[in-house]
FILUMMI-558999 format. One record per atom (N, C-alpha, C, O): residue number from 1; residue in three letters; atom name; x, y, z. Coordinates in steps of 0.001 Angstrom, whole numbers, plus 500000, padded with zeros to 6 digits. Layout:
BEGIN
(NUM,ala,CA,(X,Y,Z))
...
***
This chain:
BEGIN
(1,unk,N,(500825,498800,500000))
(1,unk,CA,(500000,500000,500000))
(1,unk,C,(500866,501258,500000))
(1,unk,O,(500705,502143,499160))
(2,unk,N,(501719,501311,500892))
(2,unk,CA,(502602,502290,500826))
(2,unk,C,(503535,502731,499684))
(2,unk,O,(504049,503834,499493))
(3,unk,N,(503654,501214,498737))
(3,unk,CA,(504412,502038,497892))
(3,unk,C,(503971,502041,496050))
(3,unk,O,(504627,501930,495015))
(4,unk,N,(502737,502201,496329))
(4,unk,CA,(501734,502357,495282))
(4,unk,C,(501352,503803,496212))
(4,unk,O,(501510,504664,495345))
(5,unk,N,(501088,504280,497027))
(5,unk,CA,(501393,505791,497002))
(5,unk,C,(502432,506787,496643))
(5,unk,O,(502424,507896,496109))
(6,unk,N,(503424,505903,497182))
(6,unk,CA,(504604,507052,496768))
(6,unk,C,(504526,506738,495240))
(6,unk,O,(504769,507765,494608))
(7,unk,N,(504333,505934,494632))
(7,unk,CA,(504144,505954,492816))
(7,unk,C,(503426,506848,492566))
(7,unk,O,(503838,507665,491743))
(8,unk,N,(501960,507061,493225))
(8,unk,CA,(500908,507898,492722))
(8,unk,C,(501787,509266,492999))
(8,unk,O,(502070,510061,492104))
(9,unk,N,(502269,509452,494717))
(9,unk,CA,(503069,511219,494666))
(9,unk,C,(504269,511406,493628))
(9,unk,O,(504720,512533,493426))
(10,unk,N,(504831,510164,492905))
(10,unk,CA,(506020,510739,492209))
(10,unk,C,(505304,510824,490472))
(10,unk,O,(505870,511476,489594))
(11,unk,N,(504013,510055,490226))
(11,unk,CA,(502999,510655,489411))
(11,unk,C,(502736,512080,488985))
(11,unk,O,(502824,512727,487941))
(12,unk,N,(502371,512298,490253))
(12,unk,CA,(501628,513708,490399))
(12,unk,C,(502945,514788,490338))
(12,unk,O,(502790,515810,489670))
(13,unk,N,(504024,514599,490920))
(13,unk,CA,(505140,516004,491206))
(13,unk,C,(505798,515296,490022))
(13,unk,O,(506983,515492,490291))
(14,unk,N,(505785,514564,488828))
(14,unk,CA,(506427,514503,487838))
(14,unk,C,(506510,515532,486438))
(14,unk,O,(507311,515550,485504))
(15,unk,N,(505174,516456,486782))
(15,unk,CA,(505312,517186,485662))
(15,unk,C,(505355,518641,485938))
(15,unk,O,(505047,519568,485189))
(16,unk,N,(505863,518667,487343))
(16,unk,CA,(506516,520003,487981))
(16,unk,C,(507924,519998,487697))
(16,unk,O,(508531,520956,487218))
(17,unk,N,(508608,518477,488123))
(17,unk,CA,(509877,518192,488236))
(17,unk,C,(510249,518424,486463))
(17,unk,O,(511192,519164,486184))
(18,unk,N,(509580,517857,485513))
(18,unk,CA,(509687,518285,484348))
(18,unk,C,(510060,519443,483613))
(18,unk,O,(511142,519656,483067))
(19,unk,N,(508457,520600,483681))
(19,unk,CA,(508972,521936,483886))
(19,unk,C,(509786,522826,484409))
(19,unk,O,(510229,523785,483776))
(20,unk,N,(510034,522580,485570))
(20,unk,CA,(511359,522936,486475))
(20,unk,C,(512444,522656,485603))
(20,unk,O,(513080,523653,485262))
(21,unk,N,(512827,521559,485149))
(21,unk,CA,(514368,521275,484516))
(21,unk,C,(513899,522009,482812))
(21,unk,O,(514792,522297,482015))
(22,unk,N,(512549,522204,482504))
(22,unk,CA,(512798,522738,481326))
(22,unk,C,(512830,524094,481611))
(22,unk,O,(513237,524632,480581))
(23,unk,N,(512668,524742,482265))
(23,unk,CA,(512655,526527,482322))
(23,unk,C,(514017,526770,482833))
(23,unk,O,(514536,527844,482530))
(24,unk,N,(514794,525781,483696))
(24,unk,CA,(516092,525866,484160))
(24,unk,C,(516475,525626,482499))
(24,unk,O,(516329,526585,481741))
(25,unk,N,(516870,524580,482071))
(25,unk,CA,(517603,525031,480393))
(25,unk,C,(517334,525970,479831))
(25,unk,O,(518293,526714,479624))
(26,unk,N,(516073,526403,479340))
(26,unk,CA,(515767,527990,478706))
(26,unk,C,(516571,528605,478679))
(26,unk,O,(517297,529002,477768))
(27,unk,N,(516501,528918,480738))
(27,unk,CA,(517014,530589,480966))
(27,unk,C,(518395,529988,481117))
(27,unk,O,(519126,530978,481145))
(28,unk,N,(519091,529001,481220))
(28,unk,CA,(520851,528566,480604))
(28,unk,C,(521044,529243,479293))
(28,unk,O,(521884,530105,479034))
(29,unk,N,(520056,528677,478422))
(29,unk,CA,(520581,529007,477141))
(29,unk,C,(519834,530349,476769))
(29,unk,O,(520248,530676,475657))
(30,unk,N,(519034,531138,477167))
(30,unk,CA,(518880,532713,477442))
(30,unk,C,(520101,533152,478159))
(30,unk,O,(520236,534373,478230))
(31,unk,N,(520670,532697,478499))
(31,unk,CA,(522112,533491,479249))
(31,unk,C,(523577,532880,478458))
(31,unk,O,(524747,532845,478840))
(32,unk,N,(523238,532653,477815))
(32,unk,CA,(524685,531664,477209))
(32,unk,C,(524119,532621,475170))
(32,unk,O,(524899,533030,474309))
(33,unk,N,(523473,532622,475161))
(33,unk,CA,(522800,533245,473478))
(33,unk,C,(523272,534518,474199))
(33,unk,O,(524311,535044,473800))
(34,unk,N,(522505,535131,475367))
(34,unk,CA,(522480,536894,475037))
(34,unk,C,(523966,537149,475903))
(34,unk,O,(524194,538315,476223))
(35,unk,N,(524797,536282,476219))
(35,unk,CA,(526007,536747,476475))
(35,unk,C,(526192,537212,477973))
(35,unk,O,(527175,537841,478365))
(36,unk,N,(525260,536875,478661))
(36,unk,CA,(525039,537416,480000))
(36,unk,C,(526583,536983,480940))
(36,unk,O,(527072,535911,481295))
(37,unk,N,(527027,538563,481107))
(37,unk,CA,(528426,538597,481881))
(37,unk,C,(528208,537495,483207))
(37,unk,O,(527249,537283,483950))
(38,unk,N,(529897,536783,483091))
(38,unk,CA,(529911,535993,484522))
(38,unk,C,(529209,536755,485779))
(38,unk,O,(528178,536355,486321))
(39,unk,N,(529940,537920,486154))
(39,unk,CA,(529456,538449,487115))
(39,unk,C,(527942,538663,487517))
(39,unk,O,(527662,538718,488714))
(40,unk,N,(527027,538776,486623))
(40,unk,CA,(525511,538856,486648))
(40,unk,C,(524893,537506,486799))
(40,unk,O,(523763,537421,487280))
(41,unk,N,(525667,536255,486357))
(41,unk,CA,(525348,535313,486578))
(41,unk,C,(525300,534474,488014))
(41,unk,O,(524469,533650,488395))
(42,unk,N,(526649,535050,488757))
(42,unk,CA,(527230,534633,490005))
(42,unk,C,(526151,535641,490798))
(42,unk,O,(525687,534988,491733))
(43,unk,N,(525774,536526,490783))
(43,unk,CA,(525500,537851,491801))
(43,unk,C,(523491,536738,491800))
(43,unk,O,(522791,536507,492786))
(44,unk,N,(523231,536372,490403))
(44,unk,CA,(521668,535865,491172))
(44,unk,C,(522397,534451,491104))
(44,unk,O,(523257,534787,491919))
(45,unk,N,(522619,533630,490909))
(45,unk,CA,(523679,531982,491717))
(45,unk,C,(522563,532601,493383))
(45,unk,O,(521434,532451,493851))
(46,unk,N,(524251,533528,493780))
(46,unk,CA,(524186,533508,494985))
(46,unk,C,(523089,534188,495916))
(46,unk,O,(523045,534234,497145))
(47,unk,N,(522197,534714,494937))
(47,unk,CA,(521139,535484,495524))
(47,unk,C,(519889,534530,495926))
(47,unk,O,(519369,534333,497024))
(48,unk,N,(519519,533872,494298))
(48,unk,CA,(518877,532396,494349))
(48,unk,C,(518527,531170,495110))
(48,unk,O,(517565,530743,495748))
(49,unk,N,(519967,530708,494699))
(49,unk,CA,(520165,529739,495683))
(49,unk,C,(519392,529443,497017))
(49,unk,O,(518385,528793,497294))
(50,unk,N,(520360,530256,497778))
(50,unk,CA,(519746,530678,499328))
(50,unk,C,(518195,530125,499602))
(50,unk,O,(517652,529207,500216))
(51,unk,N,(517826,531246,498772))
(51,unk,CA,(516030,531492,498829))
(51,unk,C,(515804,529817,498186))
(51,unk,O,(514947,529270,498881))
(52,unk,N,(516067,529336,497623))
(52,unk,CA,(515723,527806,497061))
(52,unk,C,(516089,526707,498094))
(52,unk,O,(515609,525578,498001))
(53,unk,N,(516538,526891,498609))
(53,unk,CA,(517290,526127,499900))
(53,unk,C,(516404,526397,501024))
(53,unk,O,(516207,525374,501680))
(54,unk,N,(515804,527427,501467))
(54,unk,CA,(514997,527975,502344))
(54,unk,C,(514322,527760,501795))
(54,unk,O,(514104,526847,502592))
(55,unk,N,(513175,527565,500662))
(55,unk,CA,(511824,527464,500486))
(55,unk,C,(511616,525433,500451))
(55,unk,O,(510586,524797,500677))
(56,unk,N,(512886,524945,500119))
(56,unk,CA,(512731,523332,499763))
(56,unk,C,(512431,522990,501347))
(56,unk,O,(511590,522179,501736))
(57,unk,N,(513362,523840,502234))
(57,unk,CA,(513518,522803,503570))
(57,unk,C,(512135,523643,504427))
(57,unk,O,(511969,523403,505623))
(58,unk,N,(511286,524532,503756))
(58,unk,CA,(510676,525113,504305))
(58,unk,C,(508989,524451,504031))
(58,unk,O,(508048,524481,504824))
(59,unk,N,(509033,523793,502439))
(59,unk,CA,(507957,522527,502036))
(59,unk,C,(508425,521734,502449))
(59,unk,O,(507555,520939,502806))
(60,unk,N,(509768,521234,502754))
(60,unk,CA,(509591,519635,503128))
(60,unk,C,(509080,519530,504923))
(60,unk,O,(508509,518642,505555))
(61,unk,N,(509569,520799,505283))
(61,unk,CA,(508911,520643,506516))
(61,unk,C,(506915,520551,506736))
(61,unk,O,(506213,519772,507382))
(62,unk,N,(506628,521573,505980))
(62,unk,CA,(505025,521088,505696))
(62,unk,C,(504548,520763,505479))
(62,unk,O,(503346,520996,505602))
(63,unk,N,(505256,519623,504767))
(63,unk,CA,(505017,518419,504225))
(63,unk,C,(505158,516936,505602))
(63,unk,O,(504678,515808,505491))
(64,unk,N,(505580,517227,506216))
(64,unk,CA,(505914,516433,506895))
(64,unk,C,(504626,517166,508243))
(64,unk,O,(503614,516558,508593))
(65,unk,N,(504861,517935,508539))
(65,unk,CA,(503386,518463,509480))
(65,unk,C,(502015,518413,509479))
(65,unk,O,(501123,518392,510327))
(66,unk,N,(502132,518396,507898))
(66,unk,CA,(500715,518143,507299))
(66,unk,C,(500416,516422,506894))
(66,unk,O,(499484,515790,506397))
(67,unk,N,(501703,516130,507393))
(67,unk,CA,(500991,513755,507239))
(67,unk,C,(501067,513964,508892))
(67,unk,O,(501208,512791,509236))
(68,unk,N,(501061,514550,509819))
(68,unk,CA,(501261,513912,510828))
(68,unk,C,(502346,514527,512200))
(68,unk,O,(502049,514398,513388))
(69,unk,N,(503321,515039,511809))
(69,unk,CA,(504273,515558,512759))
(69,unk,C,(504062,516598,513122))
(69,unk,O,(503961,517615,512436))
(70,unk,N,(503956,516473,514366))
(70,unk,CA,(503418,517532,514997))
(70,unk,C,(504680,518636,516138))
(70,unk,O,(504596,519859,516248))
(71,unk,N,(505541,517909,516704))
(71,unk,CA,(506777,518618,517481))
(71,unk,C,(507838,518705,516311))
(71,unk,O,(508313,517943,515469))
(72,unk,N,(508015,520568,516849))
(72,unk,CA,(508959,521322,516629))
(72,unk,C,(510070,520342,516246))
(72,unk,O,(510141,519737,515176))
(73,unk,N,(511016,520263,517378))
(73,unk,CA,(512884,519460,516783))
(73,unk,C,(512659,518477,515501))
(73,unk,O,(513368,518626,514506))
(74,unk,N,(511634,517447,515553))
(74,unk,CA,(511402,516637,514582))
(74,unk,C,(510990,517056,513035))
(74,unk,O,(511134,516540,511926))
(75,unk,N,(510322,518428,513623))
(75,unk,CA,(509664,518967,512080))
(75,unk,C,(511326,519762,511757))
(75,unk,O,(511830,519306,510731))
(76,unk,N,(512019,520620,512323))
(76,unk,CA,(513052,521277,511896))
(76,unk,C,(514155,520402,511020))
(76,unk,O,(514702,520727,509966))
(77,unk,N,(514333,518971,511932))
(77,unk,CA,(515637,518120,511793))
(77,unk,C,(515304,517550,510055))
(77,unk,O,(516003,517364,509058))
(78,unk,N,(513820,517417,510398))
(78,unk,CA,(513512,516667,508830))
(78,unk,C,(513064,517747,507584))
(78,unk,O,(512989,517542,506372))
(79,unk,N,(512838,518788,508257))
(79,unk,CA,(512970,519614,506663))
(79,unk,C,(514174,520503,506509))
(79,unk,O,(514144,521161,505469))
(80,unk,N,(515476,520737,507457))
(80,unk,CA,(517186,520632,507227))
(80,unk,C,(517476,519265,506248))
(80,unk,O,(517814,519266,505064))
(81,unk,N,(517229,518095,507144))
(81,unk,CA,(517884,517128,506219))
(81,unk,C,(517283,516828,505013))
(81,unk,O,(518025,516738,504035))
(82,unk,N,(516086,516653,504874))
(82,unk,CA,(514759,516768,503730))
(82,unk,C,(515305,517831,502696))
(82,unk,O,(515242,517611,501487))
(83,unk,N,(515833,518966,503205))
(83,unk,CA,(516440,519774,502198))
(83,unk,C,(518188,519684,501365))
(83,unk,O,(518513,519381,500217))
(84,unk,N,(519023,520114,502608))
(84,unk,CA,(520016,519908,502821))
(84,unk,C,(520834,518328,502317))
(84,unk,O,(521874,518243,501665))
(85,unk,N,(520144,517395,502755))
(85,unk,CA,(520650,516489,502371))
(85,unk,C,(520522,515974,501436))
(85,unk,O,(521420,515250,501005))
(86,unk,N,(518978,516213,500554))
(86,unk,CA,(518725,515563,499049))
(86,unk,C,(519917,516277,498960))
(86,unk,O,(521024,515814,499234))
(87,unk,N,(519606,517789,498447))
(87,unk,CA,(520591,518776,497750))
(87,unk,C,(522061,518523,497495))
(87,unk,O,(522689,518989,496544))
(88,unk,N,(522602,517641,498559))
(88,unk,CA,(524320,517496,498729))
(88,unk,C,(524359,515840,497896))
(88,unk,O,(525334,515533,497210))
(89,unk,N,(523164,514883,498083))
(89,unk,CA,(522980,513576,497232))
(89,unk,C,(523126,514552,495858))
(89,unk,O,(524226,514850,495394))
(90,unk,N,(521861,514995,495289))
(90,unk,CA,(521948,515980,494235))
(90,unk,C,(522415,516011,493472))
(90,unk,O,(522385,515521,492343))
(91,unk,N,(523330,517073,494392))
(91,unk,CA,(524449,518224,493652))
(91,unk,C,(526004,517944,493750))
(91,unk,O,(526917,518500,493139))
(92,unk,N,(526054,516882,494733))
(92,unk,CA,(527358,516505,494656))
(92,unk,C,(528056,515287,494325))
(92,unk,O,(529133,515096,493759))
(93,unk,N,(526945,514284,494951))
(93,unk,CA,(527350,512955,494463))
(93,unk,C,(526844,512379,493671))
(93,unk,O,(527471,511363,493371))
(94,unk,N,(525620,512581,492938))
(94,unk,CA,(525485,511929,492092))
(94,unk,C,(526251,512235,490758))
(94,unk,O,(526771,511330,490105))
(95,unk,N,(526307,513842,490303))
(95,unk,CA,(527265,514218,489695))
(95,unk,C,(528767,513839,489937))
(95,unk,O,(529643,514127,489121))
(96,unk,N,(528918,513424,490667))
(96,unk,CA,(530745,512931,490606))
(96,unk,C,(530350,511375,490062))
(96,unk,O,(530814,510792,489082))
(97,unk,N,(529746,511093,490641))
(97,unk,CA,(529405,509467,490195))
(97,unk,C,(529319,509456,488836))
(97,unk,O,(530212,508792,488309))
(98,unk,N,(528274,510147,487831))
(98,unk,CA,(528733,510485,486236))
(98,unk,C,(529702,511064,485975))
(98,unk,O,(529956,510894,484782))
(99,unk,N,(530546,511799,486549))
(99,unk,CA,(531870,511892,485733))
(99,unk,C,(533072,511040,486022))
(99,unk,O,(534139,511106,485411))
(100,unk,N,(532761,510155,487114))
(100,unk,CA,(533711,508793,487193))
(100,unk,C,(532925,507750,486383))
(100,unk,O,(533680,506819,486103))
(101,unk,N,(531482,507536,485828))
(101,unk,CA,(531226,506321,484687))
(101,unk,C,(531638,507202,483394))
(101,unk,O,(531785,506630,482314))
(102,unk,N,(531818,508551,483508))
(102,unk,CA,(532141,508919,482088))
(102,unk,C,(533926,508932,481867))
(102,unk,O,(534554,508666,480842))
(103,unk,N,(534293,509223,482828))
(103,unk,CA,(535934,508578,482868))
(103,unk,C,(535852,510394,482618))
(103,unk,O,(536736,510626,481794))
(104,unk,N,(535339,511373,482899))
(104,unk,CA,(535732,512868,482720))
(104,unk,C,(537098,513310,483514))
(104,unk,O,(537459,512794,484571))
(105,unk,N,(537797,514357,482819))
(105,unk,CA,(539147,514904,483303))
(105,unk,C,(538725,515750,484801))
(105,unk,O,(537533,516037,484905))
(106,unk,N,(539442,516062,485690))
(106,unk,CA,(539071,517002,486390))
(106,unk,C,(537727,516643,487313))
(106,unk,O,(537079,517528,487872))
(107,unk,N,(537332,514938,487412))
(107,unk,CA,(536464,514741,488606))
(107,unk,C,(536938,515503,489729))
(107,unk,O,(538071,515922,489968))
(108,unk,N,(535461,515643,490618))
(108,unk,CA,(536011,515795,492290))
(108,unk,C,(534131,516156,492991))
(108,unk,O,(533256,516869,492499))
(109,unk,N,(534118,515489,494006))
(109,unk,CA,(533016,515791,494875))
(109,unk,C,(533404,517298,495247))
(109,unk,O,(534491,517689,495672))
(110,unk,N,(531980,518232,494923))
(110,unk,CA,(531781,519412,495547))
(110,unk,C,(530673,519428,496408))
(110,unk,O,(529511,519138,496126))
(111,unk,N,(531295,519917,497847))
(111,unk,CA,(529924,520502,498731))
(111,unk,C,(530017,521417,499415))
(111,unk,O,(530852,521602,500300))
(112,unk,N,(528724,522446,498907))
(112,unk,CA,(528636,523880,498688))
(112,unk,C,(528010,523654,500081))
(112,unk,O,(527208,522762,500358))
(113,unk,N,(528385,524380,500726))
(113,unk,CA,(528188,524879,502854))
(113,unk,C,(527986,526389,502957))
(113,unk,O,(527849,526919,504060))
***
């Protein structure tokens, strides 16, 4: 039962997760066509980010309040790690993991703190 739900929730957030990675390429290649200076690129990076990091661990926490959890430490710990920790699976290791099956120059695990 349980995991004929999580099929149905990865159903349903599949064509967010979709759009999301297609409007992220767009505005790549809207910034790579109109020439958009490094510096303008780094200044929203680091502006972005942040706020994306704070809003993920800020749903995964209401997400988790709204099946059921009700105390504070438990709701905080799981939408930090709920956030924080996909993000570093993510962004760091799964990407090193394809550039060690691709045999790429210049591997290395990055984690952004």
């Amino acid at each position: 039962m349980e995991i004929d739900y999580i099929g149905t929730e990865l159903r349903h957030h599949a064509p967010f997760t979709v759009a999301g990675t297609a409007t992220g390429i767009v505005i790549m290649a809207g910034f790579m066509l109109g020439h958009v200076p490094t510096r303008v690129s780094e200044m929203l990076f680091w502006t972005f980010h942040p706020l994306h990091v704070l809003l993920s661990a800020l749903v995964t926490a209401a997400m988790y309040r709204r099946h059921g959890g009700r105390r504070v430490w438990p709701t905080l710990l799981v939408g930090y790690v709920g956030s924080v920790g996909i993000a570093t699976l993510s962004d760091s290791m799964i990407p090193y993991v394809g550039e060690c099956l691709l045999g790429l120059p210049n591997r290395g695990m990055h984690f952004g703190f």
